[in-house]
C-alpha positions in Angstrom: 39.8 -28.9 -54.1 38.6 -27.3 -51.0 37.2 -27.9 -47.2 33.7 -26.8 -46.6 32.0 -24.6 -43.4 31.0 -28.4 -41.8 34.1 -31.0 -43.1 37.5 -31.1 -44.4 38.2 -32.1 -48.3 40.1 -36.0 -47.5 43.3 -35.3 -49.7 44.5 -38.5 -49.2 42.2 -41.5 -49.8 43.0 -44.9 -51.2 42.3 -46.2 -54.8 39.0 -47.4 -54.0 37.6 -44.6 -52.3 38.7 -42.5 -54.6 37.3 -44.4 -57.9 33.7 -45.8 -55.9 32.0 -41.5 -56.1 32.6 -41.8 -59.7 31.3 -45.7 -60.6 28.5 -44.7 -57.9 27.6 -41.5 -57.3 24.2 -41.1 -55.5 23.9 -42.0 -52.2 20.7 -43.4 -52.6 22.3 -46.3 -54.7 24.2 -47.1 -51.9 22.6 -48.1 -49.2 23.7 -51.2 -46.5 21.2 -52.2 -44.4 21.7 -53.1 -40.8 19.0 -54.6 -37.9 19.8 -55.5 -34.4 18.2 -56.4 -31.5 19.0 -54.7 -28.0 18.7 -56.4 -25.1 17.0 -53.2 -22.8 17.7 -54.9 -19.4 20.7 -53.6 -18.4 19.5 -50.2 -19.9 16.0 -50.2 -18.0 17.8 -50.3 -14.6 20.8 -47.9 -15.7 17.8 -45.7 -16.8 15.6 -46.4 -13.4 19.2 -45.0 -11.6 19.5 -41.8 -13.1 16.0 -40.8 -12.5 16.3 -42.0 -9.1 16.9 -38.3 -8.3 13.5 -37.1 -10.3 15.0 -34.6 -12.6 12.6 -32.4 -14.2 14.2 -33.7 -17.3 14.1 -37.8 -17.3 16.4 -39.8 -19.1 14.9 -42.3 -21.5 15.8 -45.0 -24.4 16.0 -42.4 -27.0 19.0 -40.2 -25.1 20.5 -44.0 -24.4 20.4 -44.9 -28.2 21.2 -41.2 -29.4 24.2 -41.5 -27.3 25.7 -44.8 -27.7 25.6 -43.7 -31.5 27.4 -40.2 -31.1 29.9 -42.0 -28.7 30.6 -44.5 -31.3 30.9 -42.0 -34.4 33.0 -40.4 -32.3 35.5 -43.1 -31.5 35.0 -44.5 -35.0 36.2 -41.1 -37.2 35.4 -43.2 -40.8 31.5 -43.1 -39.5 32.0 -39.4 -40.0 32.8 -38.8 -43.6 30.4 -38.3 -46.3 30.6 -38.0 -50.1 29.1 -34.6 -52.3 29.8 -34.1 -55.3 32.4 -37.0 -56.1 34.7 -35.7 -53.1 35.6 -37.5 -50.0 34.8 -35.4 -46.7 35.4 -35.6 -43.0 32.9 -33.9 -40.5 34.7 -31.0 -38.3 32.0 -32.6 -35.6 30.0 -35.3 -34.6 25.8 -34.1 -34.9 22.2 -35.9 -34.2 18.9 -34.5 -35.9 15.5 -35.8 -35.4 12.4 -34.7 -35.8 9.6 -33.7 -32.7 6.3 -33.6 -33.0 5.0 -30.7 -30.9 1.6 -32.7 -30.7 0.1 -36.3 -30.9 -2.5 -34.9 -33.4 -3.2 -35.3 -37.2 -2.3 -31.9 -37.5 0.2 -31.5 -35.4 3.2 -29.7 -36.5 6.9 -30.9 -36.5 10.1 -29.1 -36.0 13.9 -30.3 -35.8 16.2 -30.8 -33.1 19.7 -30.6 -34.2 22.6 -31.7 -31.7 25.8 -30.5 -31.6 27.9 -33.1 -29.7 31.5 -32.1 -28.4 34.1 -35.3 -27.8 34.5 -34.3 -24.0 30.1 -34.5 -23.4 28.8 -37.7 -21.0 24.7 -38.4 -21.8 24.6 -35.5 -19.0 25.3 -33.2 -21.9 23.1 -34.4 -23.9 20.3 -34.7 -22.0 20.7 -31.5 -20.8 21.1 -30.1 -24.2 18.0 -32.1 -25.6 15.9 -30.4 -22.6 17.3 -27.0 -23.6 16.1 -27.5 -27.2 12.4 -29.2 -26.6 11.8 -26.7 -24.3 11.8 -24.5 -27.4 9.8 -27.1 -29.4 6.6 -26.9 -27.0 6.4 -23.3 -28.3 3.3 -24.4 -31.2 4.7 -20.9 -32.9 8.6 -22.4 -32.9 9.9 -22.4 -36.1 13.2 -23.7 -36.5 15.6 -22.1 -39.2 15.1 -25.1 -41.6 11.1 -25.4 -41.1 11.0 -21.5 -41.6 12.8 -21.7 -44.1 10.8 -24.2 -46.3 7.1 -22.4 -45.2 8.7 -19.2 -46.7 9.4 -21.1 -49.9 6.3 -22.7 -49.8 3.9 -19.4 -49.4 5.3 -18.1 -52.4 3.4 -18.4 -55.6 4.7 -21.8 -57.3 6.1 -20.6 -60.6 8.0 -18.9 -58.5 8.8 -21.3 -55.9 9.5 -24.2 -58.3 12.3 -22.7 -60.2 14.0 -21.2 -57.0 13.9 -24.3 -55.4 15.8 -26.3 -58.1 18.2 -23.7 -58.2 18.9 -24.2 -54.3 19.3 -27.6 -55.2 21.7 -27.4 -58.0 23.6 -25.0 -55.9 23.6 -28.1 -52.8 24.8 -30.3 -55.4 27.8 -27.9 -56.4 28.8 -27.3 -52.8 27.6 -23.6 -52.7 24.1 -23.6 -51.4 24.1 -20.6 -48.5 25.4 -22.3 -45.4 22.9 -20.4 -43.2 20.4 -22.5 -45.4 21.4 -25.6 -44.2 23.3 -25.3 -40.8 20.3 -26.7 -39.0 19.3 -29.3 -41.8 18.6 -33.0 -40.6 19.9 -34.2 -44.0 23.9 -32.2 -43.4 23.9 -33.9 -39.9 26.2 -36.7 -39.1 23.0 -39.0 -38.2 19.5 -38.9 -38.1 17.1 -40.3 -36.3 13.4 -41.5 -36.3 11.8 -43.2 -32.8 8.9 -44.7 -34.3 8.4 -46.3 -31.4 7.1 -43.3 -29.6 4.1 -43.4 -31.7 3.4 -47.1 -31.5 5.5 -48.1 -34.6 7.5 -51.2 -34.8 11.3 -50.1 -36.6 11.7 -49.8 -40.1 14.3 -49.2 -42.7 14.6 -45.6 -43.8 16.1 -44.4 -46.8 18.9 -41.9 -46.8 19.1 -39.1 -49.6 20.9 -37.5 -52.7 20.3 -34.1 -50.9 22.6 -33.0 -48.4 25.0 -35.5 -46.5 23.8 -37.7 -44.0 25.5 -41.1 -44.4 23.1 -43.0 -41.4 19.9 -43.3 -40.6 18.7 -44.7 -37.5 14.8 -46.1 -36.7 13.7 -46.6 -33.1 10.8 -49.0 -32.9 8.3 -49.8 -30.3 9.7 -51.5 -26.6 7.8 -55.4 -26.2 8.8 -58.1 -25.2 11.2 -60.1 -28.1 12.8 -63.5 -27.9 16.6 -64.3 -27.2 18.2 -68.0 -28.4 20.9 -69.1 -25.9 21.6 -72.7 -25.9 18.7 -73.8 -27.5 16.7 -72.1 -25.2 14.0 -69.1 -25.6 13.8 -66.2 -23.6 11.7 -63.1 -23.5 13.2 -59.5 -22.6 12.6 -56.3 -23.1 13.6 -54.9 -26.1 13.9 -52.5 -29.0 15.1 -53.4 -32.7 17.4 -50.9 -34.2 17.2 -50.5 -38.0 20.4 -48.9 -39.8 20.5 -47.4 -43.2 24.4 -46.3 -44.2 26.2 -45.1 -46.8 28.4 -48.1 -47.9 30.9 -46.4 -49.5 32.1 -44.4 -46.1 34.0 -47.7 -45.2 33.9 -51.8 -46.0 32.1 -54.1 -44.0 34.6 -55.1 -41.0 34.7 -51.3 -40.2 31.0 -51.1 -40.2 30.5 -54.7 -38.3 32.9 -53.7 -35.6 31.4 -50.0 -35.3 28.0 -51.8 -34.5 29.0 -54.1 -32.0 30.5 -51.2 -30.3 27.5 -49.0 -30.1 25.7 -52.4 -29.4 28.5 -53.0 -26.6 27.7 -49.6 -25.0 23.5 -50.0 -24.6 24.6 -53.4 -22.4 26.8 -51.7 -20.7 25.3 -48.1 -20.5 27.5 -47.2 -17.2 30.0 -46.1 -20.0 27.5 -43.3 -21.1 28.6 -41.4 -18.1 32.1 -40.9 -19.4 33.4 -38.7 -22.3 32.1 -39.7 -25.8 36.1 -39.8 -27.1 37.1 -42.3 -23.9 38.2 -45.1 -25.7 37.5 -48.6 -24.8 40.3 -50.9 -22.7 41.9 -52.7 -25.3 40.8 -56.3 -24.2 37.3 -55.5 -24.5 38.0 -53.7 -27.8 39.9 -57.0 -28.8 37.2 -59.1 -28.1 34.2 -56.9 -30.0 
């Protein structure tokens, strides 16, 4: 057994983990669904702050969400492992993907971001990062390396695409498809993300898939106004529901209830954005999650 270019091979894994990639071994048969509701009125002000000073840049719900997540996988290591082909791996680094569209249009083209977060980075990073990368996307003839990739494929005469293609994905399942073929590949990042809601959409459940290994998905829906129950009483807020598709045999259900109510714990208290992804949480708050 051996480590890959983006994870280590986990050595040491208990009886369950071990046997679960044989009795189930697609990751589409695996699937645990998770929805929450976020509260946005702590995150609407901590957003109205940091564009106080009118960056060119502003900071939105999506950069909240995308890093409350990578903040949590990173504090939460089991979040980062994946299984391919029957074997246990851990990620050498926490990464986001999602796809932009370069324009509102039936037409319009799409192209992938792909994030490479480091444990030291505040939402400063990212956001600054995100800017660096969709300042590339408003270039209509951008290709990323994945999308350029596929149209090459795809211009090619199909008898001769068809069989290349299933090759390529013989060789993924095998762990020796070309790394430079998949390096910027939403499917090998650690999550990926769809904001629905900036085309109207309310959230939805998305599937995750055999190819690659992503072991979460993430759906954004639309901001409205959503009812809270406290003490028998109705409220309306601000708000965003969070679906969440993940892998279930990553980790059992306390790891994965406590992860959540993390990355919940950070979008009400978003001041804790601005410090490094790896800072941990005080151990009485922790406690109490």
């Amino acid at each position: 057994m051996k480590d890959r270019f983006d994870a280590k091979y986990m050595r040491d894994v208990d009886p369950m983990h071990f046997i679960m990639p044989y009795l189930l071994p697609n990751r589409c048969d695996n699937e645990a669904f998770f929805s929450y509701r976020i509260d946005l009125t702590k995150l609407n002000k901590y957003i109205k702050k940091k564009n106080a000073s009118k960056p060119e840049y502003k900071y939105n719900m999506f950069q909240c969400i995308i890093a409350a997540t990578l903040k949590t996988i990173t504090l939460r290591s089991k979040l980062s492992i994946f299984i391919h082909n029957y074997k246990m791996y851990k990620r050498n680094e926490v990464t986001a993907a999602f796809t932009v569209k370069q324009e509102f249009a039936d037409d319009g083209g799409e192209v992938l971001c792909f994030i490479h977060s480091k444990p030291e980075w505040t939402i400063d990073d990212l956001h600054n990062e995100m800017h660096r990368q969709l300042l590339k996307l408003k270039d209509r003839e951008y290709k990323d390396e994945s999308s350029g990739f596929m149209e090459k494929f795809n211009n090619l005469p199909k008898f001769i695409s068809h069989p290349i293609m299933k090759f390529l994905c013989w060789l993924e399942r095998k762990d020796m498809v070309p790394t430079a073929l998949v390096e910027t590949d939403p499917y090998h990042s650690s999550v990926n993300f769809a904001n629905l809601g900036s085309i109207g959409l309310p959230s939805g459940f998305h599937h995750l898939t055999n190819w690659g290994t992503t072991s979460m998905f993430i759906v954004i829906g639309k901001m409205d106004k959503m009812p809270f129950f406290k003490n028998k009483e109705v409220t309306f807020k601000d708000a965003v529901e969070l679906n969440i598709t993940i892998d279930e045999r990553i980790a059992d259900g306390y790891y994965f209830s406590r992860s959540m109510k993390m990355m919940q714990y950070f979008l009400d208290n978003p001041e804790l954005l601005d410090r490094p992804f790896n800072e941990k949480l005080p151990d009485e708050v922790w406690d109490k999650l």
